[in-house]
Backbone as JSON, one array per atom type, in Angstrom:
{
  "sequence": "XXXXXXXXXXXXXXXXXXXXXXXXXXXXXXXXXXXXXXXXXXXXXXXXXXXXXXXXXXXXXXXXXXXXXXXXXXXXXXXXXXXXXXXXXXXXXXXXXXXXXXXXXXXXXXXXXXXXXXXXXXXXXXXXXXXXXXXXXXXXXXXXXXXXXXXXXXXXXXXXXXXXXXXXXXXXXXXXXXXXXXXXXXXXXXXXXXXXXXXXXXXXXXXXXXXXXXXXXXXXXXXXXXXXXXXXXXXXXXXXXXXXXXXXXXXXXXXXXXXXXXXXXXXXXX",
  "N": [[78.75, 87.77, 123.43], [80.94, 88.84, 120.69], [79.54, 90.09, 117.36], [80.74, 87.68, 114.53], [81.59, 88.95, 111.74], [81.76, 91.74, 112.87], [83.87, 92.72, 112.51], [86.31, 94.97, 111.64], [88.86, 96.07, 109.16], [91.51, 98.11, 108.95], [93.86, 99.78, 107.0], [96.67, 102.16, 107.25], [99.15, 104.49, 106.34], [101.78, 106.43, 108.06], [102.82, 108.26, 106.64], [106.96, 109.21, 106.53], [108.11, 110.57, 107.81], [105.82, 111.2, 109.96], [104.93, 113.56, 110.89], [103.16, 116.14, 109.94], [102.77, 114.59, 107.33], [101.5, 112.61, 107.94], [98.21, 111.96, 107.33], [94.82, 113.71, 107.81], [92.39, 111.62, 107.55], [94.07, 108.96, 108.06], [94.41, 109.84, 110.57], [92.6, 109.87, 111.4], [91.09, 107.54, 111.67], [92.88, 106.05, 113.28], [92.56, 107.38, 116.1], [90.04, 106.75, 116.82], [89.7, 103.8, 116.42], [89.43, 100.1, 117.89], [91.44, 99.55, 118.32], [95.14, 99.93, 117.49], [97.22, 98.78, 115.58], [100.65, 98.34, 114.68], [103.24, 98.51, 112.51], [106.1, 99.87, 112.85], [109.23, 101.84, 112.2], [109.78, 103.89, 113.89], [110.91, 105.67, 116.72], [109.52, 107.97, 117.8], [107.36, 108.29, 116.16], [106.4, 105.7, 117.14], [105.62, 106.02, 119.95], [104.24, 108.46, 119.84], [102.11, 107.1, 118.92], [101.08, 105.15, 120.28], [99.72, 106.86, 122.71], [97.67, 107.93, 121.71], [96.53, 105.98, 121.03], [93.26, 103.55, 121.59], [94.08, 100.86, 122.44], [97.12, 99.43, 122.18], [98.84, 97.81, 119.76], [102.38, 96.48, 118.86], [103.86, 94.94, 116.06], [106.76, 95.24, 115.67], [107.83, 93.19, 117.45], [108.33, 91.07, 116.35], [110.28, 90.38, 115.05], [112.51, 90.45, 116.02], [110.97, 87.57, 117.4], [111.94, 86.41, 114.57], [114.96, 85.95, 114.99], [115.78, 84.83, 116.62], [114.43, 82.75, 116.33], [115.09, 81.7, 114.19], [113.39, 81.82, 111.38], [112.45, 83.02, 108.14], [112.19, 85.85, 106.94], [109.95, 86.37, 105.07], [108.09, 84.18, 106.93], [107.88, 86.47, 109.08], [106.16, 88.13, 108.17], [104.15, 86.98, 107.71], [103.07, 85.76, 109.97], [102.72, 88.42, 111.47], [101.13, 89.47, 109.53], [99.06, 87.65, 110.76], [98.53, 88.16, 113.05], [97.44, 90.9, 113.01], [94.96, 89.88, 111.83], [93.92, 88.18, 113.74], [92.84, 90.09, 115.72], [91.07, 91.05, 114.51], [89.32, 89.63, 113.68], [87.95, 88.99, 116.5], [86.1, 90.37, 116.32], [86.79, 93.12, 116.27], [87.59, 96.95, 115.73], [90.15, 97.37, 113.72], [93.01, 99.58, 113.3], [95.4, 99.11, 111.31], [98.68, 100.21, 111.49], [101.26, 101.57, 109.17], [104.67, 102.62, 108.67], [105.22, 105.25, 106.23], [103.93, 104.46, 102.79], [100.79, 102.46, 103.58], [100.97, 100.16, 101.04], [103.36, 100.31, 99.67], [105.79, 98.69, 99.84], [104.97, 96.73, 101.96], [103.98, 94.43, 102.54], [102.74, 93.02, 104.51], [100.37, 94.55, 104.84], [98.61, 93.65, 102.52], [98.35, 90.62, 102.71], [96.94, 90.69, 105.22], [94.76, 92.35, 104.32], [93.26, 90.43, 102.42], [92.57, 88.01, 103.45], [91.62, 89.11, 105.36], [89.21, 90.24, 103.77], [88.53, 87.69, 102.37], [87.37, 86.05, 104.21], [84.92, 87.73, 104.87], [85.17, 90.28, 106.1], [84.86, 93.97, 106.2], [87.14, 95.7, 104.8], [89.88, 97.31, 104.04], [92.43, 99.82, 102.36], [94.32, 103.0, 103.22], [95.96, 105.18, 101.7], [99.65, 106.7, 101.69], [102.48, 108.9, 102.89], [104.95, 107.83, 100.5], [107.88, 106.56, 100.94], [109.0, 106.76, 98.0], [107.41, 108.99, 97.3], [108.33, 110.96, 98.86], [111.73, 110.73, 97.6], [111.01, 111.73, 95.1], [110.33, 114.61, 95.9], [112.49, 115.24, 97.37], [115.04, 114.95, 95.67], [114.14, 116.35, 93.78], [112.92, 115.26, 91.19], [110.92, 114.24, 88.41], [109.25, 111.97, 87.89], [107.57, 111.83, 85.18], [108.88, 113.11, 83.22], [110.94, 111.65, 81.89], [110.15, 108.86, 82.05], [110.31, 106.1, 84.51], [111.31, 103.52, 85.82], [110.95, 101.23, 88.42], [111.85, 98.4, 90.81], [112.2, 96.28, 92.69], [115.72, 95.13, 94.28], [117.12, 92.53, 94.72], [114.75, 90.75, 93.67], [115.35, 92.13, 90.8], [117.87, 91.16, 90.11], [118.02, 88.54, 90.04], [116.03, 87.54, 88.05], [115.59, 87.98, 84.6], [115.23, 90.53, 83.51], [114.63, 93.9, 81.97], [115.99, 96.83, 81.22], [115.67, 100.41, 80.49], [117.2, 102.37, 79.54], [117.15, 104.98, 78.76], [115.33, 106.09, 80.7], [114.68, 106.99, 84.37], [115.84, 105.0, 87.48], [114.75, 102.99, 89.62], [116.31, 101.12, 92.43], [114.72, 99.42, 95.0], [115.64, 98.62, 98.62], [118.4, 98.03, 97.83], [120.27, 97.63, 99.99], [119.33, 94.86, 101.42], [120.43, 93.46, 98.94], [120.7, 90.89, 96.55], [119.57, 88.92, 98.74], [118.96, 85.66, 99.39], [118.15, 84.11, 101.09], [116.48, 85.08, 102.96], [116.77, 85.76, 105.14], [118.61, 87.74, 106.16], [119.56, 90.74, 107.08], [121.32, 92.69, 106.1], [123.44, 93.24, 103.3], [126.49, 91.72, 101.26], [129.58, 92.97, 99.98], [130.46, 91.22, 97.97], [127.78, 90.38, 97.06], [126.76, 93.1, 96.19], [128.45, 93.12, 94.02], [127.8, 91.48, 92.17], [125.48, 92.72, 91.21], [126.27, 94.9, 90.33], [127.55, 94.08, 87.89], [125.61, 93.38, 86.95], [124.64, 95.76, 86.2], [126.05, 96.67, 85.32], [126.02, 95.97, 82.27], [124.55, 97.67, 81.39], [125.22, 100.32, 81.82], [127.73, 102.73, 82.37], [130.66, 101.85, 84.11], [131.27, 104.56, 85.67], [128.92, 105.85, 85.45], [126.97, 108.12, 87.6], [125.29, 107.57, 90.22], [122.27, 107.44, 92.61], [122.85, 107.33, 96.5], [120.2, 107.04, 98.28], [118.14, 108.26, 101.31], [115.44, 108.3, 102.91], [114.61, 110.69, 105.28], [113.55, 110.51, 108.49], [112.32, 111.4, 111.05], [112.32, 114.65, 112.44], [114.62, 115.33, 113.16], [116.83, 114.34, 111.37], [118.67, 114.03, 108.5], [117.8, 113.65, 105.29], [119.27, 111.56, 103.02], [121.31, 112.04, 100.29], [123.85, 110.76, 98.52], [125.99, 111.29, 95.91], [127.9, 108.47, 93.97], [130.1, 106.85, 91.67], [128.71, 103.94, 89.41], [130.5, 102.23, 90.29], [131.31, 101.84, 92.51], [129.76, 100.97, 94.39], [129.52, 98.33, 95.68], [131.48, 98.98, 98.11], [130.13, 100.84, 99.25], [128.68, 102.24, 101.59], [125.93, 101.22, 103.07], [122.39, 101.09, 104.56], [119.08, 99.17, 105.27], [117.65, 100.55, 104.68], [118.12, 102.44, 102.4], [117.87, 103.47, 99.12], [118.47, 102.93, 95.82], [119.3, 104.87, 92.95], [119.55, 105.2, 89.62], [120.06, 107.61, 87.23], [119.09, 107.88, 84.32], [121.03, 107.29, 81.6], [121.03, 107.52, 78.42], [119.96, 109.63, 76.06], [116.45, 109.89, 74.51], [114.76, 108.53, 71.98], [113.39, 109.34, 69.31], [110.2, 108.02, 67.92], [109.94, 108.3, 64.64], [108.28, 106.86, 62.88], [105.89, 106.26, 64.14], [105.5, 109.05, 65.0], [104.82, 110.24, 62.42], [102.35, 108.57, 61.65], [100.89, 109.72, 63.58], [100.38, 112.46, 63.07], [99.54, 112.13, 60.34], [96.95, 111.47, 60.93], [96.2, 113.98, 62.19], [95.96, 115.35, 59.72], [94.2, 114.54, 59.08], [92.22, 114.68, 60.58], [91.77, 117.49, 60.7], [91.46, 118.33, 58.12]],
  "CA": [[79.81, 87.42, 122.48], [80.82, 89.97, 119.46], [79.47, 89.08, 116.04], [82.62, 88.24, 114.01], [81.42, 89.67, 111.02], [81.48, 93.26, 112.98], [85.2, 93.22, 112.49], [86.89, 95.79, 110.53], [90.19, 96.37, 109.1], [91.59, 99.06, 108.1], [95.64, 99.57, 106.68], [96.75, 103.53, 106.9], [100.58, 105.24, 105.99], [101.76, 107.68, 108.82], [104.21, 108.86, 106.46], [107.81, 108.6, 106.49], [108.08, 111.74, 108.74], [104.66, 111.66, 110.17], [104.44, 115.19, 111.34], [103.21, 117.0, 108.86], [102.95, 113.54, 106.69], [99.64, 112.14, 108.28], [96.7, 112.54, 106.55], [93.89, 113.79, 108.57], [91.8, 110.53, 107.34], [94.71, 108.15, 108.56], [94.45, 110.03, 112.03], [91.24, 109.53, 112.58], [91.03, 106.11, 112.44], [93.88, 106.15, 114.37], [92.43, 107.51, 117.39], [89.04, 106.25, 117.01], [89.55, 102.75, 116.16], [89.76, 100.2, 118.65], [92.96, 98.89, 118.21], [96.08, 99.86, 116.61], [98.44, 96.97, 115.46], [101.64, 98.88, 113.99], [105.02, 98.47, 112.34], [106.32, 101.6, 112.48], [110.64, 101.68, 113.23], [110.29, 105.49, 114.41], [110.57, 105.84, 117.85], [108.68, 109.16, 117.8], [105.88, 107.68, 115.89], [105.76, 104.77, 118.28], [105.3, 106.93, 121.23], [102.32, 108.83, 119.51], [101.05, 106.28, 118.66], [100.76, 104.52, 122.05], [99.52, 107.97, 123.63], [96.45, 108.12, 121.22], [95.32, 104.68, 120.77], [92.63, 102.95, 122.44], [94.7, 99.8, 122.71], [98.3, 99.23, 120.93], [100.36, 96.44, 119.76], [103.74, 96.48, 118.05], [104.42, 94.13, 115.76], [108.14, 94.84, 115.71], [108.53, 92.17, 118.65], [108.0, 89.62, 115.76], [111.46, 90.49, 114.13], [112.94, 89.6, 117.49], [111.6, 85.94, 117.64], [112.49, 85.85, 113.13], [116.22, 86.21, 114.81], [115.65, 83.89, 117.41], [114.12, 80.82, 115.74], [115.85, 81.34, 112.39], [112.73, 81.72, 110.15], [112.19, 83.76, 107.05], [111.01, 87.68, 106.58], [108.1, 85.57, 104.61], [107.44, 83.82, 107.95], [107.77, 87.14, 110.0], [105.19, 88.96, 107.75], [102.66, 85.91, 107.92], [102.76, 86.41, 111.47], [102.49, 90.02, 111.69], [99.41, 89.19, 109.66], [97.95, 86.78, 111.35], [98.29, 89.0, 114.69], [96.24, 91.69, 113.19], [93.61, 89.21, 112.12], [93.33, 87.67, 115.37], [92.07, 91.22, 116.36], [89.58, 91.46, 113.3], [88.02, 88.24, 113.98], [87.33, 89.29, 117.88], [84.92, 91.99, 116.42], [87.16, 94.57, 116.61], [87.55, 97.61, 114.44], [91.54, 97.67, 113.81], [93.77, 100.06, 112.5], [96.74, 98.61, 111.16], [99.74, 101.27, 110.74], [102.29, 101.46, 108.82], [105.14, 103.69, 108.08], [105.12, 105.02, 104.42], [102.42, 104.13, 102.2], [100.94, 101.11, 103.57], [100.78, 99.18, 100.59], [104.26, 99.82, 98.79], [107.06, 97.68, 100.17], [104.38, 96.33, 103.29], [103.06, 92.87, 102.12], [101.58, 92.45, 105.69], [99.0, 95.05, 104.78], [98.33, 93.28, 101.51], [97.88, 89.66, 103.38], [95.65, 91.12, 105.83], [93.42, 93.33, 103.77], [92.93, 89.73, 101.59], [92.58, 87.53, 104.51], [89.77, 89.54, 105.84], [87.95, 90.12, 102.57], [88.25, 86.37, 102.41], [86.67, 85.96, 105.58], [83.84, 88.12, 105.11], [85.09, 91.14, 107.07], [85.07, 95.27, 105.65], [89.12, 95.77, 104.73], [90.53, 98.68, 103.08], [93.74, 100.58, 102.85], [94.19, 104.64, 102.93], [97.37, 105.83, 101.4], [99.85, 107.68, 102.8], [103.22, 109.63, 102.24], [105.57, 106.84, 100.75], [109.28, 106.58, 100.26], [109.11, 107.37, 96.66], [106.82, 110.56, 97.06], [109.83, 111.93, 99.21], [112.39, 110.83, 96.8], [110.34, 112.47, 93.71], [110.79, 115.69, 96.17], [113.93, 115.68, 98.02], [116.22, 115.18, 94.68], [113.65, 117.38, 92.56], [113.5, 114.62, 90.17], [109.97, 114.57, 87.31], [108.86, 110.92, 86.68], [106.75, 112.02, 83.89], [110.27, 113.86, 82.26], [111.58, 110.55, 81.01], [109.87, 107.77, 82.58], [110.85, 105.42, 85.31], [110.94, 102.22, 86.48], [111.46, 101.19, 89.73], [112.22, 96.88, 91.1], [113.02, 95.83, 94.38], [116.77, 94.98, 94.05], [117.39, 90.95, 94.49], [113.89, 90.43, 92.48], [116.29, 92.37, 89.24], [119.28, 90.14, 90.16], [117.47, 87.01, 89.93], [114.9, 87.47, 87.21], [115.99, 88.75, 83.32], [114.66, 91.96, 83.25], [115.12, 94.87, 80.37], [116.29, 98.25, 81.46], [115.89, 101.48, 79.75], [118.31, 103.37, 80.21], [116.59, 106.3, 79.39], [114.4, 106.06, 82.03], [115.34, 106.68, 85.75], [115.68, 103.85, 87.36], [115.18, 102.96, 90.96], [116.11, 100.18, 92.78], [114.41, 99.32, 96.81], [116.43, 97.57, 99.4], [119.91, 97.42, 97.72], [120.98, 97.12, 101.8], [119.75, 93.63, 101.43], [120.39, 92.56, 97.75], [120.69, 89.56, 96.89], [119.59, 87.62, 100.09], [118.27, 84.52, 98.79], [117.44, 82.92, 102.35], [114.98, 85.94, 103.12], [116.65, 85.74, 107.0], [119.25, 88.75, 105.88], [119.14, 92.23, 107.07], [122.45, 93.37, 105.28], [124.02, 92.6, 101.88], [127.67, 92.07, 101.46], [130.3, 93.52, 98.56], [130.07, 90.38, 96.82], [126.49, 90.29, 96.39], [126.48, 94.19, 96.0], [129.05, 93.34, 92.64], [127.23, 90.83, 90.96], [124.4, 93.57, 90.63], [126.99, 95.66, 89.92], [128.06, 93.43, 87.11], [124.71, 93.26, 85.91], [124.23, 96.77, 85.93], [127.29, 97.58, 83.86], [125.84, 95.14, 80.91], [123.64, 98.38, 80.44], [125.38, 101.84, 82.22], [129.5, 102.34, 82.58], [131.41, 101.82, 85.39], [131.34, 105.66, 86.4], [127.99, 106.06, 85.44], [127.0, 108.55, 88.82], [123.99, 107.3, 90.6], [122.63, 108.19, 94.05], [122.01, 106.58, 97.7], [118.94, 108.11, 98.76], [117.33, 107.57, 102.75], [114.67, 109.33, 103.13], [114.29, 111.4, 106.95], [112.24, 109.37, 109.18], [112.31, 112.57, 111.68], [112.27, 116.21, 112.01], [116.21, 115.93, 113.31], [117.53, 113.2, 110.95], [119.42, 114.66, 107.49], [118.12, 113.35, 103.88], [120.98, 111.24, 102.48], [121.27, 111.7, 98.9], [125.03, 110.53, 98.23], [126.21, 110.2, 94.45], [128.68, 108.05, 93.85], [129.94, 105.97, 90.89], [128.12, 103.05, 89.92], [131.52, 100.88, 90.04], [131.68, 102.18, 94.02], [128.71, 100.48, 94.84], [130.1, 97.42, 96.74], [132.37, 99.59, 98.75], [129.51, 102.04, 99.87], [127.87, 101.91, 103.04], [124.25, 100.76, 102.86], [121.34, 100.17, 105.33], [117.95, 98.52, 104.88], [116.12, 101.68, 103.84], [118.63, 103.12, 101.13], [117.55, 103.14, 97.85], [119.47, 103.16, 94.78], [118.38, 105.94, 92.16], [120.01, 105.68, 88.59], [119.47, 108.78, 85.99], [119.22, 107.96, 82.74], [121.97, 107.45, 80.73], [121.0, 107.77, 77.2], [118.14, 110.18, 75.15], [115.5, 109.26, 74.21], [114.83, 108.71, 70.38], [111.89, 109.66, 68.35], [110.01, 106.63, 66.95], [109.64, 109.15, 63.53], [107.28, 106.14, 62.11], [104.75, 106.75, 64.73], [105.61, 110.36, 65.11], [104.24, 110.21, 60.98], [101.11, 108.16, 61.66], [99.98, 110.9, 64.21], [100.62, 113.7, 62.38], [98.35, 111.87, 59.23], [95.98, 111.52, 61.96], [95.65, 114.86, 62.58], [96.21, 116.0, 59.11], [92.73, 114.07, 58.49], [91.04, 115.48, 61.68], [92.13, 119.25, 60.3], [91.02, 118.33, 56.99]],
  "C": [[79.68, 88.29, 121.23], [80.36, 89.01, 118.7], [80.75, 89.22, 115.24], [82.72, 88.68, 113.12], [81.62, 91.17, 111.6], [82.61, 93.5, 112.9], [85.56, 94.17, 111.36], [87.97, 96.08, 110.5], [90.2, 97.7, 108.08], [93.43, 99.97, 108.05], [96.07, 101.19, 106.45], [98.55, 103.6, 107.11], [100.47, 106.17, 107.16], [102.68, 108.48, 108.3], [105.64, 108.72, 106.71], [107.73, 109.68, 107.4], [107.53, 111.9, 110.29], [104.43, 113.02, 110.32], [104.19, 115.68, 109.82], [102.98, 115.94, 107.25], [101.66, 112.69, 106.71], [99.03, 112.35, 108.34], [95.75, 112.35, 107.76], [92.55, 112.21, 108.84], [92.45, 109.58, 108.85], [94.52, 108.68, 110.54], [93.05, 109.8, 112.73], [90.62, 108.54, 113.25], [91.84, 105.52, 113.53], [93.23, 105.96, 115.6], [90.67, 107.19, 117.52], [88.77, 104.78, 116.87], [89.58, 101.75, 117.51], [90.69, 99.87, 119.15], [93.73, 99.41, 117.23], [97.27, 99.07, 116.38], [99.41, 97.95, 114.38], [103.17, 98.51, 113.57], [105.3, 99.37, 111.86], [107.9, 101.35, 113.12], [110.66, 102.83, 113.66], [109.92, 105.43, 115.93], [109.54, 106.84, 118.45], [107.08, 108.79, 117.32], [105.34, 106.64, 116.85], [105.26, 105.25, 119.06], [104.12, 107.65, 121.13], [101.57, 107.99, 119.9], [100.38, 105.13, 119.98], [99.93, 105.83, 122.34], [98.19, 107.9, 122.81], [95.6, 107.21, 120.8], [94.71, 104.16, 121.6], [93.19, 101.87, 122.93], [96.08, 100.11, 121.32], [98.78, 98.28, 121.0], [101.25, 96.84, 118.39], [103.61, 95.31, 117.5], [106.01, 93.95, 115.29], [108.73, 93.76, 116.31], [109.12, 90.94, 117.54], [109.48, 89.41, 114.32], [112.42, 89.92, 115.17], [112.77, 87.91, 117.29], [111.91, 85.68, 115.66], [114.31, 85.44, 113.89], [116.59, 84.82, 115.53], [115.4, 82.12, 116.73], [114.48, 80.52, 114.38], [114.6, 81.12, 111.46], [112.79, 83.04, 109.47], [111.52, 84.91, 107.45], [110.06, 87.17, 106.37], [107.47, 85.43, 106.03], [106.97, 84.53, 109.26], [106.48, 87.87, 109.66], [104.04, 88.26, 107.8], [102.09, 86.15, 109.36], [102.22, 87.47, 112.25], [101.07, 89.37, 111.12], [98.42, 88.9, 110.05], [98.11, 87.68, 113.04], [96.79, 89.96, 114.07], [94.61, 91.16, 112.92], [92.98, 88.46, 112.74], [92.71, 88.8, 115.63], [90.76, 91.31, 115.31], [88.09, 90.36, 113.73], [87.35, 88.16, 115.4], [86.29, 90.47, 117.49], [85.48, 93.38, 116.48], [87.9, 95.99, 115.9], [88.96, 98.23, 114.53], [91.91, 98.44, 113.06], [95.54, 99.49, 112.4], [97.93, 99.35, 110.47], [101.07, 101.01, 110.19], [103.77, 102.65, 108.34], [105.17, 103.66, 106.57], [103.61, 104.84, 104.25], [102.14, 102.75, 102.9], [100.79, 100.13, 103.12], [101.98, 99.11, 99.53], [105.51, 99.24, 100.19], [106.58, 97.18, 101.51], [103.48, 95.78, 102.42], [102.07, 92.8, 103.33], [100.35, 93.17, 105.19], [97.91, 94.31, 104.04], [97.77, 91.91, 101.8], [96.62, 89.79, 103.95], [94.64, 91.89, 105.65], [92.92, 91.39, 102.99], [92.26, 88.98, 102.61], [91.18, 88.19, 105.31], [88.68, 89.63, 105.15], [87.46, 88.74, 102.0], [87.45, 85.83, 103.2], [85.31, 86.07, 106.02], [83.89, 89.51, 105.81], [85.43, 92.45, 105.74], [87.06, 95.25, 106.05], [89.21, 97.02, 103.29], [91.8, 99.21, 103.55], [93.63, 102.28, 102.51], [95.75, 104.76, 102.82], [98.16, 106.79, 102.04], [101.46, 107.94, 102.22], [104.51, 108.6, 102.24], [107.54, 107.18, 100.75], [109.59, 107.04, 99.02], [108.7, 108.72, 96.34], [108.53, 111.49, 97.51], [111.09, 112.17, 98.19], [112.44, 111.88, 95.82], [110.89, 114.19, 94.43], [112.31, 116.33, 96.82], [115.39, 115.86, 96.73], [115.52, 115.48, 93.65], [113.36, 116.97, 91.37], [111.92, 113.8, 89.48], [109.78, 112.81, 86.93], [108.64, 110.67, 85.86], [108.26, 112.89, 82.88], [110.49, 112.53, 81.43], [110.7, 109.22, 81.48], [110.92, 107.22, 84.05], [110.41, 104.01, 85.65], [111.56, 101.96, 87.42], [111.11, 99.24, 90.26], [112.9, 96.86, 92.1], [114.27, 94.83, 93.85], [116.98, 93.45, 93.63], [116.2, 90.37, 93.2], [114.68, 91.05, 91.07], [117.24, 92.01, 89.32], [119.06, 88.88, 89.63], [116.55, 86.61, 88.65], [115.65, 87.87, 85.76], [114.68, 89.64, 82.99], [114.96, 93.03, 82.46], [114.85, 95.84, 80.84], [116.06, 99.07, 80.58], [116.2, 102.55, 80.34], [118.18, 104.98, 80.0], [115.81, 106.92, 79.91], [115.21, 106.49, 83.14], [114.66, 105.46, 85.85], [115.79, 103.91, 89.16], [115.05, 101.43, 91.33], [115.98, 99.82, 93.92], [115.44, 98.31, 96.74], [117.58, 96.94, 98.99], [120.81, 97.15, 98.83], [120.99, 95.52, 101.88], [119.56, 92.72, 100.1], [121.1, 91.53, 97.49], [120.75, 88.34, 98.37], [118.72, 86.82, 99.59], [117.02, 83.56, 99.92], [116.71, 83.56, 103.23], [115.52, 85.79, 105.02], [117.84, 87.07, 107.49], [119.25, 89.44, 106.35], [120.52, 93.12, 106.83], [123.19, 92.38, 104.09], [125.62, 93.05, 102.43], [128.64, 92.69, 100.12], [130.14, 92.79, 97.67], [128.92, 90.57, 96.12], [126.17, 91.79, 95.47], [127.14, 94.09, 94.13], [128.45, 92.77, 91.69], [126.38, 91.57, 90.4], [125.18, 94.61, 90.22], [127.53, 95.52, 88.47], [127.05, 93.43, 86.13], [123.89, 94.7, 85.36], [125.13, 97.39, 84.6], [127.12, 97.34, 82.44], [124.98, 96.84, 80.21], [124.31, 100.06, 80.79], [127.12, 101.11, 82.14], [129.3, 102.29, 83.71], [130.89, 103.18, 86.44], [130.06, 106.5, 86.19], [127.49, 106.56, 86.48], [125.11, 108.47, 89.42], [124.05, 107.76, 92.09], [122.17, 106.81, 95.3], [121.03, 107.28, 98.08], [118.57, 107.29, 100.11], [116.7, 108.58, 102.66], [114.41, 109.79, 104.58], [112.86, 110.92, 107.24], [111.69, 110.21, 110.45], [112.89, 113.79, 111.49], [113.74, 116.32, 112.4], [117.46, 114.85, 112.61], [117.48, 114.07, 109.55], [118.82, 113.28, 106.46], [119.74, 112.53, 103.13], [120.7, 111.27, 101.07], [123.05, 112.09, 98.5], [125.21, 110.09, 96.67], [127.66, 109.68, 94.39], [129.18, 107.57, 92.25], [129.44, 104.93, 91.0], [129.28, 101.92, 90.3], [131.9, 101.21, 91.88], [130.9, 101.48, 94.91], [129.16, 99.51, 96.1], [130.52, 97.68, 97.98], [131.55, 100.74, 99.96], [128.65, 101.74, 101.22], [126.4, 102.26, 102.5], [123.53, 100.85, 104.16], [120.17, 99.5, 104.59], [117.18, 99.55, 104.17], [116.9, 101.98, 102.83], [118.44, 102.55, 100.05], [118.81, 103.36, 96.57], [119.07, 103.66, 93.79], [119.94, 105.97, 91.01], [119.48, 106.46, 87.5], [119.79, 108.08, 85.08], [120.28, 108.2, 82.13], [121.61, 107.54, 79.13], [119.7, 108.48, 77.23], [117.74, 109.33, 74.68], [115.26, 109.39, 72.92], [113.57, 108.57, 70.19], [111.73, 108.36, 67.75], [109.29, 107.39, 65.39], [108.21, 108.28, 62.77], [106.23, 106.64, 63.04], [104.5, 108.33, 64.77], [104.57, 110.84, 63.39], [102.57, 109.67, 60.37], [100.19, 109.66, 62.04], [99.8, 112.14, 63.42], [99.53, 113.3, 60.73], [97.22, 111.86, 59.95], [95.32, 112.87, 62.17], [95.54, 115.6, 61.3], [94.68, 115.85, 59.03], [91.69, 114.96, 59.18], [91.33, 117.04, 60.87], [91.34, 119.41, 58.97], [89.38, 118.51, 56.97]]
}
């Protein structure tokens, strides 16, 4: 009988791409581990990833019975979790993949890295090439220029939150914003306006923002569509498109601080 302490987890990104996207690290555990437990939607990556693992399981199946028995995303990702730490707790040294990074917009990882360190078992995650890295490169666009802040969509519908507008601004999963009953996998115009409504309190109408998808393979096209923001409702969405607003106003000198520093340094010079 294994000891169940000899389990190990371990949470790796194959990139949004993979080719060319997956870090030599992430591959190694890959194909040396002895299990890989993955939610990956790329067909291409699936197929690797079967071909080089010692054992595989999908946890896509487990979106299947969410549809079926009418429970919650929450209740699909608990699940997913608790699959891969059924494998941890048999002794067995898992890799659990994810597309993207696997710790921005993938809670399961985040469950099951806790969940094992709770336990008693070695858990770690290795980073990997997320949705946002691509963004930052595909529309050429300098976080560090102005700032940014970035909020998964329904969480800044629901919450009172404070924009700056001369920041970029990104917002995940406007495909399913505002779904309240977490059993969603598309938003409708309505919901799309109220955020629309609450966007306008701070940008105009024609304020031109973009859809961004990032290419999930080597024969799938970058979408970066700008539209107005008052088009929003009207625009065709999926689950992955993001919503990327530029900065509408400069940025203003805070001259009082700008005056401290500068005595600051007059002293150091002095």
């Amino acid at each position: 009988m294994l000891n169940k302490k000899a389990g190990k987890l371990v949470c790796v990104g194959t990139g949004m791409r993979m080719a060319g996207q997956l870090t030599p690290l992430a591959k190694s555990y890959i194909e040396s581990f002895d299990v890989v437990i993955a939610a990956v939607p790329n067909m291409f990556t699936r197929k690797w990833l079967q071909g080089v693992a010692k054992e595989y399981v999908c946890l896509l199946d487990h979106y299947d019975d969410t549809k079926v028995d009418g429970k919650t995303r929450r209740d699909t990702y608990r699940r997913m979790a608790d699959t891969i730490l059924h494998e941890v707790r048999q002794g067995k040294r898992v890799c659990a993949a994810f597309y993207g990074h696997p710790g921005i917009f993938a809670c399961i990882s985040h469950l099951a890295i806790a969940d094992a360190r709770q336990e008693g078992f070695e858990a770690h995650m290795e980073p990997g090439i997320s949705a946002l890295d691509c963004l930052v490169a595909d529309l050429g666009i300098d976080p560090g220029t102005f700032g940014m802040q970035s909020m998964e969509a329904t969480q800044f519908m629901i919450y009172q939150r404070q924009i700056d507008p001369t920041a970029l601004f990104v917002l995940w999963q406007i495909g399913i914003a505002g779904d309240l009953t977490l059993k969603r996998f598309e938003t409708e115009p309505a919901h799309l306006q109220i955020i629309v409504n609450k966007l306008m309190k701070t940008y105009s109408p024609d304020h031109e923002v973009i859809l961004y998808e990032a290419a999930t393979h080597p024969l799938e096209q970058t979408r970066a569509d700008k539209i107005r923001l008052c088009e929003l409702p009207q625009a065709a969405l999926k689950q992955i498109t993001t919503l990327v607003i530029p900065a509408a106003n400069k940025m203003q000198i805070d001259q009082d601080v700008v005056d401290q520093l500068r005595a600051l340094s007059d002293t150091v010079l002095a």
